[in-house]
N, C-alpha and C positions, 0 to 999 in steps of 0.2 A: 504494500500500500504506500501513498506518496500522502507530502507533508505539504497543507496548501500555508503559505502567506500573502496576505492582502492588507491592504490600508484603505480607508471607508472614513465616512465621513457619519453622522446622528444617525443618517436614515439608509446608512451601510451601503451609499452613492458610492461610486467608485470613478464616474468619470462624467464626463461633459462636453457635447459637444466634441467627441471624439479624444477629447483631453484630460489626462487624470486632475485631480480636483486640487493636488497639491501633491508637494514631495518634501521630504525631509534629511540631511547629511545626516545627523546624529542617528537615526531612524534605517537609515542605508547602513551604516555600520553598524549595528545591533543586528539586522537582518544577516551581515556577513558570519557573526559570530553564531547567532541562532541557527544558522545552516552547516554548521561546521565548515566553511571555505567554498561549500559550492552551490548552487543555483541553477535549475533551469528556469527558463525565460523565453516570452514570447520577445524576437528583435526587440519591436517596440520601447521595451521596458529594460533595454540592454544600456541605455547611457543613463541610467538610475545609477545605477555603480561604478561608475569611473569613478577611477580613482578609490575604491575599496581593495580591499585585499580578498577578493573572492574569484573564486574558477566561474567563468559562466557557459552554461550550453543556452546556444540561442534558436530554437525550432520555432519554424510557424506552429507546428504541432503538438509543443513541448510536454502537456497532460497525456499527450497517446505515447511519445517516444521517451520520457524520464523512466529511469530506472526504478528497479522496486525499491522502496525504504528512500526518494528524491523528496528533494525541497526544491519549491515549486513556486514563485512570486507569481501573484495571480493579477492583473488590472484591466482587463478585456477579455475574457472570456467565461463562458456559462460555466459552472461547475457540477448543478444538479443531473447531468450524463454520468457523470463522473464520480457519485457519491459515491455509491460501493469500493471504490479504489482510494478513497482517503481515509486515511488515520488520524490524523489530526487539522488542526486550525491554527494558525496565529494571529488573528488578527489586529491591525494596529488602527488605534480612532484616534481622528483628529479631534474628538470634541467640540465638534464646530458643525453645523448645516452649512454647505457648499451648495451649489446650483446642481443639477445630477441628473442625467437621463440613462443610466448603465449601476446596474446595480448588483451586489455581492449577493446570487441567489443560492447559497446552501442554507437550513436551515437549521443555524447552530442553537439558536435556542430552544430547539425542540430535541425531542429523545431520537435516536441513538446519541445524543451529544451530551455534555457537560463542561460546563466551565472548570478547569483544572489549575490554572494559574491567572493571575492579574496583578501587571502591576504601573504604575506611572512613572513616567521619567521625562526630563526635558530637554525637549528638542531644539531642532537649531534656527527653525523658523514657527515652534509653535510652543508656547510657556508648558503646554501638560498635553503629551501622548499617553495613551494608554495600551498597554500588551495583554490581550488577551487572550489564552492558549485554551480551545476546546479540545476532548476526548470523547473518542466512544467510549 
């Protein structure tokens, strides 16, 4: 099973008008460390981590082609195909309503899910992220 990450905004938006809703350095180095060095990634979401110290696989495909036990930064694509193949959640909130017409559809707050970690820390363009880590 693969390991999703994503960054959402109140209403778990993810993007706008084609554009993610916002990005974070501090937030991109956390993700590096949370994935142990590596990452798949759709291109798109591939110059989020310049400059981190993380391996990146960059596939249009990347939820069909990651390996089993992958970390998987998620910003444009459905995930509910996909359920049965995840293991976990990270997700990080902005704490903020942004504008959003693409939205983060797994449905972690419902069962098979649970919240398993949270915590805040501060970023480098927003006073209070929050890391939220789901489990089956």
């Amino acid at each position: 099973r693969m390991h999703i990450i994503a960054a959402v905004d109140d209403r778990m938006g993810m993007l706008f008008n084609g554009r993610r809703q916002s990005r974070d350095r501090v937030m991109n180095e956390r993700i590096a460390v949370v994935c142990g060095g590596e990452l798949w990634v759709a291109p798109c979401s591939a110059e989020l981590f310049d400059g981190c110290d993380i391996m990146l696989h960059e596939e249009e495909n990347f939820l069909v082609e990651a390996n089993r036990g992958a970390y998987c930064f998620v910003e444009a694509a459905l995930l509910l195909p996909f359920a049965d193949a995840v293991d976990s959640v990270t997700l990080y909130k902005w704490n903020r309503t942004y504008p959003g017409d693409f939205y983060f559809d797994l449905p972690v707050g419902e069962a098979p899910w649970h919240l398993a970690e949270s915590c805040d820390f501060v970023g480098s363009s927003h006073d209070k992220i929050t890391e939220e880590v789901y489990k089956r």
